[in-house]
C-alpha positions in Angstrom: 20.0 -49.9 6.7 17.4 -47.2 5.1 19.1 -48.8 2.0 18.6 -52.5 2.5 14.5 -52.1 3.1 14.4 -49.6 0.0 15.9 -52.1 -1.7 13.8 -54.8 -0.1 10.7 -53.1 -1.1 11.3 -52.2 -4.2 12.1 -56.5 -5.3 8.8 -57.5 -3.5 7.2 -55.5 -6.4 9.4 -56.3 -9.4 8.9 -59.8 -8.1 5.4 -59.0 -7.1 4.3 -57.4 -10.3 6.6 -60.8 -12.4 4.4 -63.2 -11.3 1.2 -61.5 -11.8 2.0 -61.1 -15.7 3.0 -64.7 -15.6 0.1 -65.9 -14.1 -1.9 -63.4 -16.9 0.3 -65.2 -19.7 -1.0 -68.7 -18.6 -4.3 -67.9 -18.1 -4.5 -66.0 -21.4 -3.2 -69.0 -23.5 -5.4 -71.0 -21.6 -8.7 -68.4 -23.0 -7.1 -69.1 -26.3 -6.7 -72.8 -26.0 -10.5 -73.4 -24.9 -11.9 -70.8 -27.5 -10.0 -73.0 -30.1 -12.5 -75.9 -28.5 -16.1 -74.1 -28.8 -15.5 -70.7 -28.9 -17.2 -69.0 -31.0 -21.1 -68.0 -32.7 -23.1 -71.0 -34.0 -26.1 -70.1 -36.2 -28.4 -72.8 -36.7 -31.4 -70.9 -38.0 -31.7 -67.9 -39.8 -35.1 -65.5 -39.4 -36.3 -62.9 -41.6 -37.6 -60.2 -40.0 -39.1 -56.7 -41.3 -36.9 -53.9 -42.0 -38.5 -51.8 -38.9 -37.9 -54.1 -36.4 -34.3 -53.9 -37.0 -32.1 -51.0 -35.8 -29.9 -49.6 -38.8 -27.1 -51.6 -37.3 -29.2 -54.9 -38.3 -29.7 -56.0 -34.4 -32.9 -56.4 -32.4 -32.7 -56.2 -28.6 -33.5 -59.4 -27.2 -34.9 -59.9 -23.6 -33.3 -63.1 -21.5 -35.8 -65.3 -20.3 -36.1 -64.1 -16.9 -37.0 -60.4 -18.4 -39.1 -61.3 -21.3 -42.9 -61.3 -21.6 -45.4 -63.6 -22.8 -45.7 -61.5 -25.9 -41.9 -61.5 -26.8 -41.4 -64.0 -29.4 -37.4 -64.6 -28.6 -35.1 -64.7 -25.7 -31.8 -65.4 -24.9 -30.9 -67.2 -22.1 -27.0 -67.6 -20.5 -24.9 -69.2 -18.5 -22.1 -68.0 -16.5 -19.1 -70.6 -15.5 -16.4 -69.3 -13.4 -13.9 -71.9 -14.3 -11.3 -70.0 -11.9 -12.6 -67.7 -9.0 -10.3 -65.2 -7.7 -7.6 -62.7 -9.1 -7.0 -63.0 -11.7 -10.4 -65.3 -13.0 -11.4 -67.1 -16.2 -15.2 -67.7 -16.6 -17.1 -69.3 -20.0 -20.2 -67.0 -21.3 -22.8 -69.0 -22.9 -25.4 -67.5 -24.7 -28.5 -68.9 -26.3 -30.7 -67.1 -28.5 -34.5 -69.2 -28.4 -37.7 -69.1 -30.5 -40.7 -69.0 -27.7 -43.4 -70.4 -30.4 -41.7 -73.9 -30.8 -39.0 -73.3 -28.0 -35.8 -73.8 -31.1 -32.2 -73.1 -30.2 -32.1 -70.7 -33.1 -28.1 -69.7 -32.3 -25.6 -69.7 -29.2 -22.5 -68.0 -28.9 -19.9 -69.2 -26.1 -17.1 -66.5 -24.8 -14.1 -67.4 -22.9 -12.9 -64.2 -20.7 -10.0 -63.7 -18.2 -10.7 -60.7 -15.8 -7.9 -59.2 -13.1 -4.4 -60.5 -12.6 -3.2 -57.0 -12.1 -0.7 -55.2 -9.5 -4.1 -53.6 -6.9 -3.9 -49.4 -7.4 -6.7 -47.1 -8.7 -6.6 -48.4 -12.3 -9.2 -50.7 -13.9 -8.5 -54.3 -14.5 -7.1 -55.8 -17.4 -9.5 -58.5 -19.1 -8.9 -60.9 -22.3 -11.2 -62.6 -24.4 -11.9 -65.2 -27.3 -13.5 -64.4 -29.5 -12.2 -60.8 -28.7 -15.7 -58.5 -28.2 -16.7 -56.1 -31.3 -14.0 -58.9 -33.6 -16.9 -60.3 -35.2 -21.1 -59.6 -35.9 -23.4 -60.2 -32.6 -25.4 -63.6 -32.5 -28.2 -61.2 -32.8 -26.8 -59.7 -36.3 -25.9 -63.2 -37.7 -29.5 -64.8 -36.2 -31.7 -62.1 -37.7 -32.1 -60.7 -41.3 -33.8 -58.4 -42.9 -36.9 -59.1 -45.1 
């Protein structure tokens, strides 16, 4: 009898631990799918800055709107969609990266991210994303240039 719940207990987690990957898998190609859509960095203005407002990785840090001050001549602002809620989720990150003089959409980057899925323990989730983070230059990098 000892047998038969071992047993028991040990299915309910390979069957357990199947259909979380599954579930991962679908939600994965389903990043993929939508990134293929509008995924992605869009530049649609260029600025030249001076050299020492750059760091010497070519990137300036950028308040969002909420944060920045009346003196701060960009901002980005961004959107969070949680397109699935739960474990595991899939949200869309939108980012926008403004000029505060004429109020232009100088670049916008949009990020499609999966988050969880994952047998619970003491481990950190798994995530996946499209464009993958650190593939390609920041929106900041490709927006902003050197003089």
């Amino acid at each position: 009898m000892k047998r038969l719940w071992a047993l028991m207990a040990v299915a309910s987690v390979v069957f357990a631990t199947l259909g979380c990957e599954r579930e991962k898998e679908r939600l994965d190609a389903e990043v993929r799918r939508l990134c293929k859509l509008d995924g992605g960095i869009k530049v649609y203005e260029q600025v030249n800055l001076p050299a020492e407002m750059l760091d010497n990785l070519g990137s300036i840090q950028i308040p969002s709107k909420e944060r920045a001050r009346v003196s701060d001549e960009y901002f980005y602002e961004r959107e969070v969609q949680f397109l699935r809620k739960g474990n595991p989720e899939l949200l869309r990150s939108h980012h926008q990266l403004m000029r505060r003089a004429d109020g232009k959409l100088l670049g916008e980057s949009i990020r499609y991210t999966r988050r969880g899925g994952d047998m619970p323990g003491p481990w950190i989730e798994s995530s996946f994303s499209c464009p993958e983070i650190g593939s390609q230059p920041s929106l900041e990098q490709l927006v902003f240039q050197r003089k």
